[in-house]
C-alpha positions in Angstrom: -35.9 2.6 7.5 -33.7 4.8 9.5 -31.8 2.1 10.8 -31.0 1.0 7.5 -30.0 4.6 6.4 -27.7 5.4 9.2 -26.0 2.0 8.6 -25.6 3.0 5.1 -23.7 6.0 6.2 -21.9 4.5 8.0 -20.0 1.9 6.3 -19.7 4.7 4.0 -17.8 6.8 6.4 -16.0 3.8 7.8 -14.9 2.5 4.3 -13.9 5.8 3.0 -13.8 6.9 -0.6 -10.7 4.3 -1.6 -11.0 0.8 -3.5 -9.9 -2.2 -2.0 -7.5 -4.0 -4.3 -8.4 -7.3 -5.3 -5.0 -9.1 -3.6 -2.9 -8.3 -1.0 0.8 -7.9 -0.8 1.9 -11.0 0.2 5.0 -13.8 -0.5 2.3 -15.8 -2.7 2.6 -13.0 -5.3 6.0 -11.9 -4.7 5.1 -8.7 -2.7 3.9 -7.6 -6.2 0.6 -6.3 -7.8 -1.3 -4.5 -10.1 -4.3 -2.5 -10.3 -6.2 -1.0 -13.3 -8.3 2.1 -12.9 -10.2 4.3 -15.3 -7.2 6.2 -15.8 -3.9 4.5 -14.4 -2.0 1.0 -14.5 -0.7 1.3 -11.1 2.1 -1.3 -10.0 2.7 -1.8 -6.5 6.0 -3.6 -5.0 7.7 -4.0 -1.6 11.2 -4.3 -1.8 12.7 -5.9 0.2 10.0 -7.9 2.0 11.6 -8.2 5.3 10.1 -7.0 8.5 11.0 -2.9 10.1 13.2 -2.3 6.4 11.5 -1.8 3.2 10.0 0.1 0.5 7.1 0.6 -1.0 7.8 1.2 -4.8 4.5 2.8 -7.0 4.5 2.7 -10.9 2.2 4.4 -12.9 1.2 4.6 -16.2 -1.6 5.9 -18.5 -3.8 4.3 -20.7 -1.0 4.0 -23.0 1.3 2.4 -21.4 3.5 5.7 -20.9 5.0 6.5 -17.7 3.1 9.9 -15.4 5.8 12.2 -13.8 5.3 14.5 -11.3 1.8 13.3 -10.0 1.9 13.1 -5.8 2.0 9.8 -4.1 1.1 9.6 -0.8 0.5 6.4 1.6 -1.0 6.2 5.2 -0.3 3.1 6.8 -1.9 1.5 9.7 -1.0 -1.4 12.1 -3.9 -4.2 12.4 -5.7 -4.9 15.4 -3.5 -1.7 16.8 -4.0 2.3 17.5 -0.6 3.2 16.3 -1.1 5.1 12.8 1.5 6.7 10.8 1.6 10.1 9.2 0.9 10.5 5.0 4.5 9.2 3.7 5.2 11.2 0.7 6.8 9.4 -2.2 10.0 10.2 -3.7 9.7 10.2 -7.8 13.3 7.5 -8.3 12.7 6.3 -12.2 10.1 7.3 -14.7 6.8 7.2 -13.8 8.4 4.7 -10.3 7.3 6.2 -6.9 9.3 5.4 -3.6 8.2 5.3 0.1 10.5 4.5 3.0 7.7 2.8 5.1 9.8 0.3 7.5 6.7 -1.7 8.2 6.6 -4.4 10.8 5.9 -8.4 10.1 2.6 -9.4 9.8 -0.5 -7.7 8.6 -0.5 -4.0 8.0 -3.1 -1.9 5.9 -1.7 0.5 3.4 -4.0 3.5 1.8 -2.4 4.8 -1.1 -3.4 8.3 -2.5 -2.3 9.1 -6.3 -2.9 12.2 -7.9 -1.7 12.9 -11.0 -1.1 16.1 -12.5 -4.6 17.2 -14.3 -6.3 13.7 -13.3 -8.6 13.1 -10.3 -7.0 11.3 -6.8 -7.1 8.3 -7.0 -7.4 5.5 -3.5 -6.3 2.2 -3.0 -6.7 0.4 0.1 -4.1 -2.8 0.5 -3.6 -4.9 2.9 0.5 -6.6 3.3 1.3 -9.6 4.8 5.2 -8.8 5.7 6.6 -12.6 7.0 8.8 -12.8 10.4 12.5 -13.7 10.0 13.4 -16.6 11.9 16.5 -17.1 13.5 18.5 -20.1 12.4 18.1 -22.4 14.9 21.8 -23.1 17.0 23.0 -26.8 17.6 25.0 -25.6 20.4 23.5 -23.6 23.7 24.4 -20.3 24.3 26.1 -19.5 27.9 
């Protein structure tokens, strides 16, 4: 029984208080998502999706379908299968109810742990993984010297 317990509490502690999004950022949906709460539509983008230079762009909206202003954005992202960890990135508000985050992620998989909190609403966290493709460089039909 205590075994059982103290497992409990720990995937608790390990999974933190944030929901995992049903997709992942990837090229097979454009870098592009959505996610319903109790409270918020939240749109999540990467522009562009190219490795060490991008954005991460947030929209959110109410119930209604009207954009939330001054609500504060933050994302945490971490490296797979590596102990490098970024500080909180706070978002910039660019368009109404758009949040921006320069977060210069690197290709392949990285983990992204969003924190909203809008003004008189509860913090909301999403947890979402991205899947950021390598660039390839044209191959040459020549050698280089």
């Amino acid at each position: 029984m205590k075994i059982v317990v103290f497992a409990t509490c720990l995937l608790f502690v390990l999974a933190g208080c944030t929901t995992r999004t049903e997709e992942n950022l990837s090229s097979k949906n454009h870098w592009t998502l959505q996610h319903r709460t109790k409270d918020l539509m939240v749109q999540i983008a990467i522009e562009p999706a190219t490795p060490d230079h991008n954005s991460v762009f947030i929209t959110l909206q109410n119930n209604r379908g009207e954009p939330i202003s001054s609500a504060k954005v933050l994302i945490n992202t971490v490296k797979q299968w590596m102990f490098s960890k970024q500080r909180n990135l706070e978002a910039k508000y660019v368009a109404a109810g758009t949040y921006r985050v320069d977060t210069n992620m690197e290709s392949g998989i990285s983990e992204m742990n969003i924190s909203i909190k809008p003004p008189d609403r509860p913090t909301t966290k999403l947890r979402i993984e991205v899947d950021i493709d390598k660039i390839l460089e044209p191959k040459k039909p020549y050698l280089l010297l």
